[in-house]
FILOTOR-154823 format. One record per residue (C-alpha): residue in three letters; x, y, z. Coordinates in Angstrom, 2 decimals. Layout:
% residues N
REC    r        x        y        z
REC  ALA        X        Y        Z
...
% end
This chain:
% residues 202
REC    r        x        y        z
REC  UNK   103.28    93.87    74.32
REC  UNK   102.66    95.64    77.38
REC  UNK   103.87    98.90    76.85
REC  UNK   101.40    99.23    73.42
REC  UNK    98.63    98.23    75.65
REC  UNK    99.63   100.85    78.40
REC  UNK   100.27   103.28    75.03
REC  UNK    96.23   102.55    73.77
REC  UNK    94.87   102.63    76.80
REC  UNK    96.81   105.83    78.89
REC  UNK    94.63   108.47    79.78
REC  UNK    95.66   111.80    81.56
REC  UNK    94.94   111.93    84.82
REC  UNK    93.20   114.74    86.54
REC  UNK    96.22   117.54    87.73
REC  UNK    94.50   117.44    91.39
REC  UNK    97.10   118.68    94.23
REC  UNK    97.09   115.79    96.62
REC  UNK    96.08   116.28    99.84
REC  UNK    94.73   114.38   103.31
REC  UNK    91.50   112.54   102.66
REC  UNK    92.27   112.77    98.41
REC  UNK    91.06   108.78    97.02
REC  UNK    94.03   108.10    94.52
REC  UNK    93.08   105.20    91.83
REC  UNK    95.52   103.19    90.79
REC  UNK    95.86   102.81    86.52
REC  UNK    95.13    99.46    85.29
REC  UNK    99.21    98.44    84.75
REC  UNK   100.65    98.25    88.26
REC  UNK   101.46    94.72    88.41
REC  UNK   102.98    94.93    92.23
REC  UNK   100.22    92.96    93.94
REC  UNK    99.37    95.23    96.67
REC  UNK    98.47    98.33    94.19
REC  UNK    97.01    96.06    91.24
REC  UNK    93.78    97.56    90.88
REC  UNK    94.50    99.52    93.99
REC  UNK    91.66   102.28    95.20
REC  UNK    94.01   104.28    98.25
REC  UNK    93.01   106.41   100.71
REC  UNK    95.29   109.18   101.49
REC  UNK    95.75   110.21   104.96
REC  UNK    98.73   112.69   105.26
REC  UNK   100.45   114.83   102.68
REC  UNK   103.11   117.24   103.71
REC  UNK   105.34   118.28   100.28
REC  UNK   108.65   118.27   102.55
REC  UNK   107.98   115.51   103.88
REC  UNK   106.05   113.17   101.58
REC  UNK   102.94   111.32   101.94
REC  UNK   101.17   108.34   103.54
REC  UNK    98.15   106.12   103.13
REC  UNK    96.17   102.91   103.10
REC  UNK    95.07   100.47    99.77
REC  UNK    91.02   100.07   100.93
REC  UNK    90.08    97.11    98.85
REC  UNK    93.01    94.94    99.22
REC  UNK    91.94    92.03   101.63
REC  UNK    94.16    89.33   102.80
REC  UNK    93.39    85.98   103.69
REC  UNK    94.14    86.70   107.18
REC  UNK    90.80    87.36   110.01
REC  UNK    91.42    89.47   112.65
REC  UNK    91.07    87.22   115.47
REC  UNK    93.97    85.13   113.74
REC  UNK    96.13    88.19   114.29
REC  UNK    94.94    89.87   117.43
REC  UNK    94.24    88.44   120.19
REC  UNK    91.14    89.23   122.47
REC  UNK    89.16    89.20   119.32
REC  UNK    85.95    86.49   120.06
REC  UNK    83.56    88.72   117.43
REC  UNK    81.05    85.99   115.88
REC  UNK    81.31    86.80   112.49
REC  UNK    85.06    86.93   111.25
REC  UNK    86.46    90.72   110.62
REC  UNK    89.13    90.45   107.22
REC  UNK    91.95    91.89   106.96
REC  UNK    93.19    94.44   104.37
REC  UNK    97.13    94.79   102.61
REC  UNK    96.80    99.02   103.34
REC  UNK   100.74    98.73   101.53
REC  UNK   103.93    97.26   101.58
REC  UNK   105.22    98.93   105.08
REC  UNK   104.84    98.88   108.82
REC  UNK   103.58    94.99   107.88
REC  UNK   104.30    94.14   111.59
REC  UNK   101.47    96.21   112.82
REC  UNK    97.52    96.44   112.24
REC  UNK    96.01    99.87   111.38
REC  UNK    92.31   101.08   111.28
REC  UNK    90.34   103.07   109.34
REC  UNK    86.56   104.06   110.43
REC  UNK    83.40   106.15   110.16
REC  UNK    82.64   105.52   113.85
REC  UNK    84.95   109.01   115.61
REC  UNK    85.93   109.99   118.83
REC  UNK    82.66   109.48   120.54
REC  UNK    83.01   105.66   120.16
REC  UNK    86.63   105.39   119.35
REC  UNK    88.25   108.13   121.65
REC  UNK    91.82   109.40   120.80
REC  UNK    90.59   108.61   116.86
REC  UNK    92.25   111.16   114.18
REC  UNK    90.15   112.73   111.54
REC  UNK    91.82   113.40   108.00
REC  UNK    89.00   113.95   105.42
REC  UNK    85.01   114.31   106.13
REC  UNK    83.90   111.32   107.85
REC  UNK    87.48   109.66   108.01
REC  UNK    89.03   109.07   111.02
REC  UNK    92.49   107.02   111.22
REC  UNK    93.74   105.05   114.65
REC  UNK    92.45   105.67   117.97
REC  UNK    91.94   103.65   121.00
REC  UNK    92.53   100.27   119.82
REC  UNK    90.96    98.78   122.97
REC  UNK    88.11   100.58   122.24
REC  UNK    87.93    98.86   118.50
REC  UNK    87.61    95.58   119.65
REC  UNK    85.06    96.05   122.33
REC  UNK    82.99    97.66   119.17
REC  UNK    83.80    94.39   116.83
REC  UNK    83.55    92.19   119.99
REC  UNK    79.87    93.92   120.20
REC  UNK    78.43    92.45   117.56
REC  UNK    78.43    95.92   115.68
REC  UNK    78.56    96.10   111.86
REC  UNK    82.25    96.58   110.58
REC  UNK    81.29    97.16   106.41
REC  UNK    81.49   100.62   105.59
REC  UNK    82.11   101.70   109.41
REC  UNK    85.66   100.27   110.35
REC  UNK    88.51    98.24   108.28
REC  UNK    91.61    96.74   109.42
REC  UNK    95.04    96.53   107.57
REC  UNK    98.23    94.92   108.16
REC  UNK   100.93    97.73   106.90
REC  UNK   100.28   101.17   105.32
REC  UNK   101.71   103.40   102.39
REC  UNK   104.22   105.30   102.47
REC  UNK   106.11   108.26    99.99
REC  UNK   109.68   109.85   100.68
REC  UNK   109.57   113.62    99.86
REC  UNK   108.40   114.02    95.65
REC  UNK   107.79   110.59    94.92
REC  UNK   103.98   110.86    94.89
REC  UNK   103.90   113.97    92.68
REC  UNK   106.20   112.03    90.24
REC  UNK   104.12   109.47    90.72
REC  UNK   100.85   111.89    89.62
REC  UNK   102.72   113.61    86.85
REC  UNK   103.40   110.37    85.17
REC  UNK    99.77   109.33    85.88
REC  UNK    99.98   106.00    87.88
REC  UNK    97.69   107.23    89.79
REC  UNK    94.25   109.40    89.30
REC  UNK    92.69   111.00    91.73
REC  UNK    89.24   111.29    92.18
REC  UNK    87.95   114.93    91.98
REC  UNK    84.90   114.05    94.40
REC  UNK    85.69   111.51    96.92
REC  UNK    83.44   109.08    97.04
REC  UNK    81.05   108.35   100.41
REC  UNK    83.05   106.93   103.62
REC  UNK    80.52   104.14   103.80
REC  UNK    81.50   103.04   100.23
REC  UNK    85.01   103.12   100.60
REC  UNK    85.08   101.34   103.62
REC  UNK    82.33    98.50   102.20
REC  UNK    83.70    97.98    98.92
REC  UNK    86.41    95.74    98.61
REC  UNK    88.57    94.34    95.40
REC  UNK    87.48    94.87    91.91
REC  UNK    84.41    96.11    92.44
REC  UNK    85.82    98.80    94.47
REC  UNK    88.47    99.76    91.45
REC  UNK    85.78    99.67    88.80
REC  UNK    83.27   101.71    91.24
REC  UNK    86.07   104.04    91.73
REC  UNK    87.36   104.42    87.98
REC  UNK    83.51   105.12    87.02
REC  UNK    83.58   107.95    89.54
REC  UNK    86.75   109.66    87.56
REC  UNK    84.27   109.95    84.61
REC  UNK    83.84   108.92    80.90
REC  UNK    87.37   109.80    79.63
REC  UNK    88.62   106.77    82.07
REC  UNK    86.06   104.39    80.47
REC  UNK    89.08   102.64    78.52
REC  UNK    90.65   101.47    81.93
REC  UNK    87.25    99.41    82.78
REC  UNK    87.96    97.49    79.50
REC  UNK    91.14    95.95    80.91
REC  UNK    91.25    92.85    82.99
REC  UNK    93.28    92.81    86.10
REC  UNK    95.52    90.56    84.39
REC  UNK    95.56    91.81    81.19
REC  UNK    97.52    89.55    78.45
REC  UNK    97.89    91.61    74.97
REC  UNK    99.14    89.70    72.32
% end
């Protein structure tokens, strides 16, 4: 009965053109575990050349120090799925910029991707609060050339006219994130909310 409960519950997403720094909310179907309930940030967008970006509120079970080592922070830093490639490599998102993390890239206002990853772990290693100022992910996503407009038109995703604070999107983390997300599209997405993240319609 899936498809009737995607039928009841599909709402029109937003036509918003995607671009760099764009929050793209996944709809309430996508059963591939690394986008279920997925809130994504989206750091590049080129139309010849497609598009890439990180889930936010994914975590793993992993902590950083189990990955990376050098790592002796006190309180344990998790780990976020940001998507299904690059897996053999960790990738950061952050608030902090240039001045602490120098060589970092911005992409949207208050965003920055990468940067001096020495210069990460000396600010974890420092005691210094990680929620809604840095986040770590094994892997990233990643669109060929069209597939995220398809994507768009068919509305798997919907994309938040107004993206919400840096601070939240990099604090937030699972279903809470989603559901603070979906409230942030507005009233007409008030159906998705209703659905459970494993949602069994019989």
């Amino acid at each position: 009965m899936k498809d009737l409960c995607s039928y009841l519950f599909k709402v029109k997403a937003a036509g918003l053109k995607p671009m760099a720094g764009r929050v793209l909310v996944a709809e309430p179907f996508i059963d591939r575990t690394c986008f279920n309930h997925g809130v994504l940030s989206l750091i590049d967008y080129n139309p010849e050349d497609g598009a890439t970006g990180v889930v936010l509120n994914n975590r793993t079970e992993y902590m950083l120090a189990e990955l990376i080592e050098g790592i002796t922070a006190d309180t344990p830093i998790p780990v976020y799925c940001g998507g299904p490639t690059g897996q053999d490599r960790i990738y950061f998102v952050h608030t902090l910029g240039p001045d602490i993390i120098p060589d970092a890239r911005p992409y949207a206002d208050g965003l920055y991707v990468g940067g001096s990853f020495d210069a990460a772990a000396d600010y974890v290693n420092g005691g210094y609060p990680t929620d809604g100022y840095i986040r770590f992910f094994i892997g990233y996503t990643n669109w060929v050339e069209g597939q995220l407009e398809k994507e768009l038109a068919s509305s798997v995703w919907a994309t938040l006219p107004q993206a919400l604070a840096p601070s939240q999107l990099l604090s937030d983390s699972g279903d809470r994130a989603w559901h603070n997300a979906v409230r942030a599209l507005g009233g007409d997405f008030r159906p998705w909310r209703l659905i459970p993240r494993n949602p069994v319609c019989n």
